[in-house]
DSSP file (Angstrom, degrees, kcal/mol; ACC not computed):
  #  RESIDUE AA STRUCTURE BP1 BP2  ACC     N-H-->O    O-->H-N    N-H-->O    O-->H-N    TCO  KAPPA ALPHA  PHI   PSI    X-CA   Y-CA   Z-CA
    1    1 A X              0   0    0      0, 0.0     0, 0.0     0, 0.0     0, 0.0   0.000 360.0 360.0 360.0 127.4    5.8   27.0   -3.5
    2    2 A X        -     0   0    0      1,-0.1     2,-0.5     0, 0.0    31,-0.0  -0.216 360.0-117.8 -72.2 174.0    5.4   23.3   -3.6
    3    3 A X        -     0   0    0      1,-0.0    -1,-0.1     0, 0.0    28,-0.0  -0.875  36.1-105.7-118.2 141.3    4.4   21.1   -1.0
    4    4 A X        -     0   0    0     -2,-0.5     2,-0.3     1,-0.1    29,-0.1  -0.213  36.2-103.7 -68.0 157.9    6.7   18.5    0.1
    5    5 A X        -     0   0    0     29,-0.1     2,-0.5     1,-0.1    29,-0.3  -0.672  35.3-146.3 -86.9 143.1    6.1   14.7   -1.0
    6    6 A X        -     0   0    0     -2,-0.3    29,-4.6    27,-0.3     2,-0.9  -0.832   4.2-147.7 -75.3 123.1    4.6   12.5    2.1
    7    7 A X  E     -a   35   0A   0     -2,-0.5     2,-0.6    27,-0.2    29,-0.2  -0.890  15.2-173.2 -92.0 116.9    5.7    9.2    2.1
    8    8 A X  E     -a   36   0A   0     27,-1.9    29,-1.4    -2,-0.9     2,-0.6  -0.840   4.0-165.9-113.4 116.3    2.9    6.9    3.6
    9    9 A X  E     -a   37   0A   0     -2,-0.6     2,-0.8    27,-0.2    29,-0.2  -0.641   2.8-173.0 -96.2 133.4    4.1    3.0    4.2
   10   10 A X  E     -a   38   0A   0     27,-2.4    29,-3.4    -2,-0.6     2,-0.5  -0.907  10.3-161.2-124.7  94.9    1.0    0.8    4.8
   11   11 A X  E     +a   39   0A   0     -2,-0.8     2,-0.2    27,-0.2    29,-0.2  -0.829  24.5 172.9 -86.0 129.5    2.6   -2.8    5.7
   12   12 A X  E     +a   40   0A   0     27,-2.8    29,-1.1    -2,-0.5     2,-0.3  -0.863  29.1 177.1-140.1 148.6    0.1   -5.2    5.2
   13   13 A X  S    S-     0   0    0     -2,-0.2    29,-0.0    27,-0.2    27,-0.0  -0.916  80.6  -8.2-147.8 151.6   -0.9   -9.1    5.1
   14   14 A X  S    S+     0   0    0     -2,-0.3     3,-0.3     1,-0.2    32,-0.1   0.927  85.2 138.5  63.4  61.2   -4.2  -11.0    4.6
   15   15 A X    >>  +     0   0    0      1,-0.1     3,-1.8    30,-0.1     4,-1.6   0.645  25.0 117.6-122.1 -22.2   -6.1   -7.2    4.8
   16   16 A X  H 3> S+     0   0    0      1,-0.2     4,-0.5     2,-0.2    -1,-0.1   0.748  73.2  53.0 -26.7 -25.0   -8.7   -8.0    1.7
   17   17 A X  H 34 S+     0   0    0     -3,-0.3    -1,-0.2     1,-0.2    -2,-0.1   0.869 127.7  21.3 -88.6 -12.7  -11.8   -7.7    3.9
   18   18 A X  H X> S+     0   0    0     -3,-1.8     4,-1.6     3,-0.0     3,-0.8   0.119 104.4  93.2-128.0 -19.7  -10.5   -3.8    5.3
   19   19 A X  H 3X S+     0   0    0     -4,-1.6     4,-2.8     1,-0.2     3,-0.5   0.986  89.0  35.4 -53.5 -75.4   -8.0   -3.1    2.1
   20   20 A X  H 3< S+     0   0    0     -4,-0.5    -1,-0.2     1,-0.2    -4,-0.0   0.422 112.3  53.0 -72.4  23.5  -10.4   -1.2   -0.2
   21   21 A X  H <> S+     0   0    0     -3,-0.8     4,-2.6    -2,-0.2    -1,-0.2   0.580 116.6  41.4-132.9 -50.8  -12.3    0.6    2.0
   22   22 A X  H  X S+     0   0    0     -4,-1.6     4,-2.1    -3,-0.5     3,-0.3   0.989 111.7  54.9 -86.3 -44.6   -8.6    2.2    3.8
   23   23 A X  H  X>S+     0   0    0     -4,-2.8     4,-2.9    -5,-0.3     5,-0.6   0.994 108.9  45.6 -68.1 -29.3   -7.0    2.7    0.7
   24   24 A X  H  >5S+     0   0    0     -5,-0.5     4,-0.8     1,-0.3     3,-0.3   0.928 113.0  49.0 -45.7 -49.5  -10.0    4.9   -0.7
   25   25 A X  H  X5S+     0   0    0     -4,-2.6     4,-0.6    -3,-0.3    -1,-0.3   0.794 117.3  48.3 -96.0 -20.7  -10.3    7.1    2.9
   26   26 A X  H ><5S+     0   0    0     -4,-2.1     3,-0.9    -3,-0.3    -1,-0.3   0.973 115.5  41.5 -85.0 -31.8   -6.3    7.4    2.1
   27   27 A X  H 3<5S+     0   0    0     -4,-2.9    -2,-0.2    -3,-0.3    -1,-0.2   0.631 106.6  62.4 -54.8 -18.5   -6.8    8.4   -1.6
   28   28 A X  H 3<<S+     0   0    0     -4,-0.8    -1,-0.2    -5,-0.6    -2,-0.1   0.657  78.2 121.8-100.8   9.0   -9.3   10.5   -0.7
   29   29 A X    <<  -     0   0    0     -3,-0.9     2,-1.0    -4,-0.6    -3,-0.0  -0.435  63.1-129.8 -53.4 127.2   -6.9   13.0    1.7
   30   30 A X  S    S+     0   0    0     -2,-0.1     2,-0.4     2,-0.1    -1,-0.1  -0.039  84.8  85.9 -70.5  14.2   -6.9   16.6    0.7
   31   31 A X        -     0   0    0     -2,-1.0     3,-0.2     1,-0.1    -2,-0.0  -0.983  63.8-167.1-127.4 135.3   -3.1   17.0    0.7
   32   32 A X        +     0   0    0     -2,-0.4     2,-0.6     1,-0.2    -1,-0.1   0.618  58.2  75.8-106.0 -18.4   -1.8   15.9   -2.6
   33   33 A X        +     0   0    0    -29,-0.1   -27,-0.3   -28,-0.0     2,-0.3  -0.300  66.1 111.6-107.2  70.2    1.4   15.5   -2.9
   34   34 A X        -     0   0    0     -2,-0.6     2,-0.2   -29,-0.3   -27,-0.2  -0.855  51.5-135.2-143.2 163.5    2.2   12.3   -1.3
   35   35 A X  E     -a    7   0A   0    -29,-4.6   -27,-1.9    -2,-0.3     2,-0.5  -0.632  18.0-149.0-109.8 153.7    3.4    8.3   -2.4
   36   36 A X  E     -a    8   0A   0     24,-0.3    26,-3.5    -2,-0.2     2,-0.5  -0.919  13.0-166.1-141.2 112.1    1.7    5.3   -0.9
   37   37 A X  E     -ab   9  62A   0    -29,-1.4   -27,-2.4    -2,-0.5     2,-0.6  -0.734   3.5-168.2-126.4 126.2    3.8    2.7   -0.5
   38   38 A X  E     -ab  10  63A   0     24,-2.8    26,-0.6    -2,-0.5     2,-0.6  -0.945   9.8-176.6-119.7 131.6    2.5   -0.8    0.2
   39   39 A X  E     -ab  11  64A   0    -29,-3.4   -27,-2.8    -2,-0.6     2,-0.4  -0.949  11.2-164.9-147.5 120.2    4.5   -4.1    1.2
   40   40 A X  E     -ab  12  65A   0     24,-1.9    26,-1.8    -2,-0.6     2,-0.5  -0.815  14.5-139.1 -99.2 153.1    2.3   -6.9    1.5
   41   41 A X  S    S-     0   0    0    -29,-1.1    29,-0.2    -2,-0.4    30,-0.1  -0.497  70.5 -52.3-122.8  53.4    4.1   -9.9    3.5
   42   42 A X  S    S-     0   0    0     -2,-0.5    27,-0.2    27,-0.1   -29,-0.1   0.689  71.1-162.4 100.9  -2.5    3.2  -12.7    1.6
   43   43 A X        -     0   0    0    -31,-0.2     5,-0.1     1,-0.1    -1,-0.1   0.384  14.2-173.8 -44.9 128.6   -0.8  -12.4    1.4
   44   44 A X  S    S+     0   0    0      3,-0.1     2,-0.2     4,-0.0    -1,-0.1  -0.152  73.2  62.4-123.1  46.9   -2.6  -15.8    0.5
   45   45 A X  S >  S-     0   0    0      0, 0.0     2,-0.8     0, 0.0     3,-0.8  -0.857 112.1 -67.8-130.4-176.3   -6.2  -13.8    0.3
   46   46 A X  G >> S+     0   0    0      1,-0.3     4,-1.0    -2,-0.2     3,-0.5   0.265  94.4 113.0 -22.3 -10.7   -7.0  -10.9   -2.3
   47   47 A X  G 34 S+     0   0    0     -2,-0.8    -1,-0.3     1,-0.2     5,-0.1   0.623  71.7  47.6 -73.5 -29.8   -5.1   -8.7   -1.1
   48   48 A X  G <> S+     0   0    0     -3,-0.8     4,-2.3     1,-0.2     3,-0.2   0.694 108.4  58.0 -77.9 -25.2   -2.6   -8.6   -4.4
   49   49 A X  H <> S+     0   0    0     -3,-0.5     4,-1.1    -4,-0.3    -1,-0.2   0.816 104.6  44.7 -80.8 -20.5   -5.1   -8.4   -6.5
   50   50 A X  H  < S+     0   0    0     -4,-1.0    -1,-0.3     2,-0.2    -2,-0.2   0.225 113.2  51.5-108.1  29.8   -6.8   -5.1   -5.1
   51   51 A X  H  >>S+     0   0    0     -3,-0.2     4,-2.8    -4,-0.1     5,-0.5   0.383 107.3  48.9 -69.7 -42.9   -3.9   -3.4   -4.8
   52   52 A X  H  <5S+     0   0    0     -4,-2.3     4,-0.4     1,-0.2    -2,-0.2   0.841 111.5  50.6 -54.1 -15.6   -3.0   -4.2   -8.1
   53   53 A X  T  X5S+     0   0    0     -4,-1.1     4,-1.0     2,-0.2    -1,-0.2   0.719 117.0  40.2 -74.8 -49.4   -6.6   -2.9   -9.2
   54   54 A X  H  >5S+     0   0    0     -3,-0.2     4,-2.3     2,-0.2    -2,-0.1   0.841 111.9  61.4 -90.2 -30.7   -6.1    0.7   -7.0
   55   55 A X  H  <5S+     0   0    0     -4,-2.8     6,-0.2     2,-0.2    -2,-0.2   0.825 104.8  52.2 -38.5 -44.3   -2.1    0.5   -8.6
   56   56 A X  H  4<S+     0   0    0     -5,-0.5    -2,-0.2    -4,-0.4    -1,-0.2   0.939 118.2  29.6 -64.9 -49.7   -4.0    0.7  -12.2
   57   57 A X  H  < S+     0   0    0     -4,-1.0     2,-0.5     1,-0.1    -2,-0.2   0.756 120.3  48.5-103.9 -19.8   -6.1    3.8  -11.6
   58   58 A X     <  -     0   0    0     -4,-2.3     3,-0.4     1,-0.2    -1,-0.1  -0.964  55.0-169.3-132.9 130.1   -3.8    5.9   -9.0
   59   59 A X  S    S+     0   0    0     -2,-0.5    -1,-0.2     1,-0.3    -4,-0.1   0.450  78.4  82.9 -90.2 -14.7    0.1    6.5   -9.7
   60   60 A X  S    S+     0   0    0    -25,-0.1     2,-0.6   -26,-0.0   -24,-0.3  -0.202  81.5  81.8-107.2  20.5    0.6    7.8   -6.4
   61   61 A X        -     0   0    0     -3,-0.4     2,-0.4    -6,-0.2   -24,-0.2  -0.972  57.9-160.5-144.8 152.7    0.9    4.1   -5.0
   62   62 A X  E     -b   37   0A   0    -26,-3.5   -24,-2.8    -2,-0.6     2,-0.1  -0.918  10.6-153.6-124.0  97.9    3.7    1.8   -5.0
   63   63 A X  E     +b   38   0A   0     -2,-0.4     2,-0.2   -26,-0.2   -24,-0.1  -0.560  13.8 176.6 -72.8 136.9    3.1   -2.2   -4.5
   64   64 A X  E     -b   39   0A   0    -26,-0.6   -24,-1.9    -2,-0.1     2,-0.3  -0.798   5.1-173.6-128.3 151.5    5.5   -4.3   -3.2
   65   65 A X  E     -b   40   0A   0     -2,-0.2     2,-0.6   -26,-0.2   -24,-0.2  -0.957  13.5-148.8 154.8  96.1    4.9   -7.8   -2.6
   66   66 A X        -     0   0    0    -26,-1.8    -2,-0.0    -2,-0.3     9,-0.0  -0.808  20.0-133.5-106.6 124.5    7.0  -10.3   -1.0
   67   67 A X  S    S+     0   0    0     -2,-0.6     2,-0.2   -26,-0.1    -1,-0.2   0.353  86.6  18.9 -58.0 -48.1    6.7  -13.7   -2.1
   68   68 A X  S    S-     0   0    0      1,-0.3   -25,-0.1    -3,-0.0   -26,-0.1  -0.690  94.0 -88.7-125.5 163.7    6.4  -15.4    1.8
   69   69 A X        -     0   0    0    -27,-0.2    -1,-0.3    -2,-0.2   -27,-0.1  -0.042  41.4-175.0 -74.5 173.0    5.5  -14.0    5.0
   70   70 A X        -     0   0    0    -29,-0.2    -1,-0.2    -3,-0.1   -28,-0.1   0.357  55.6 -87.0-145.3 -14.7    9.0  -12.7    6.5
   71   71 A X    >>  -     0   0    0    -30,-0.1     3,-3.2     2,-0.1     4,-0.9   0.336  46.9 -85.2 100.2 131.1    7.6  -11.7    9.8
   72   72 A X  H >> S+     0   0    0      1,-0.2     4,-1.5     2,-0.2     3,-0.7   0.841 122.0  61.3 -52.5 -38.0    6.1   -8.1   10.2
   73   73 A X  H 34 S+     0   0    0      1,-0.3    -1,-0.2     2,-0.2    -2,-0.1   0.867 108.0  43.0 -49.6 -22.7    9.8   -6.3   11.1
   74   74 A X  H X4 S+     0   0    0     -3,-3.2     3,-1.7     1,-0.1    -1,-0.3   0.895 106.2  66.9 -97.0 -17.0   11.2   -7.2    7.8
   75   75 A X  H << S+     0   0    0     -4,-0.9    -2,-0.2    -3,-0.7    -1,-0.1   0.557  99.0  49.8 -43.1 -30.4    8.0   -6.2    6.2
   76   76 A X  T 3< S+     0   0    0     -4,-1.5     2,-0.4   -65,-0.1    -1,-0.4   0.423  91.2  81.8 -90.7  10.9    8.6   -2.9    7.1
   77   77 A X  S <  S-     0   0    0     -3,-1.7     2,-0.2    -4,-0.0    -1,-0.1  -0.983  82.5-130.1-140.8 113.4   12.2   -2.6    5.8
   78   78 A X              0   0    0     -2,-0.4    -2,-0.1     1,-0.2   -39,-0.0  -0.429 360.0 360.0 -93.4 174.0   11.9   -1.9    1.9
   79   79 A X              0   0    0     -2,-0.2    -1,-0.2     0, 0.0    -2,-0.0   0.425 360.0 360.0 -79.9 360.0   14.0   -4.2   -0.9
């Protein structure tokens, strides 16, 4: 029997100094069959670049990236 997919959305903005550190302890969960969904809200620090970087190596995440902040409630509500 398969195990059902978990969706986990991780809304995010400026997060580079705390970004690679939480997605690793979230990659590194022992239930496998889940999506990681990211919506960055405009980020003007690293933050697009290490998700694209963790994007590369793990298929089980999904970047979204919206060009300007929109204010965290529309940040949660994907395109």
């Amino acid at each position: 029997m398969s195990q059902p997919l978990v969706s986990i959305g991780m809304p995010i903005f400026d997060a580079e100094q705390y970004l690679a550190s939480a997605l690793r302890a979230i990659l590194a969960q022992d239930y496998p069959n889940f999506e990681l969904i990211i919506s960055d809200n405009g980020s003007k620090d690293g933050t697009k670049e290490i998700c694209l970087e963790f994007q590369k190596t793990d298929s089980r995440i999904r970047y979204i990236r919206h060009p300007k902040n929109l204010g965290a409630s529309k940040n949660f509500a994907l395109p």
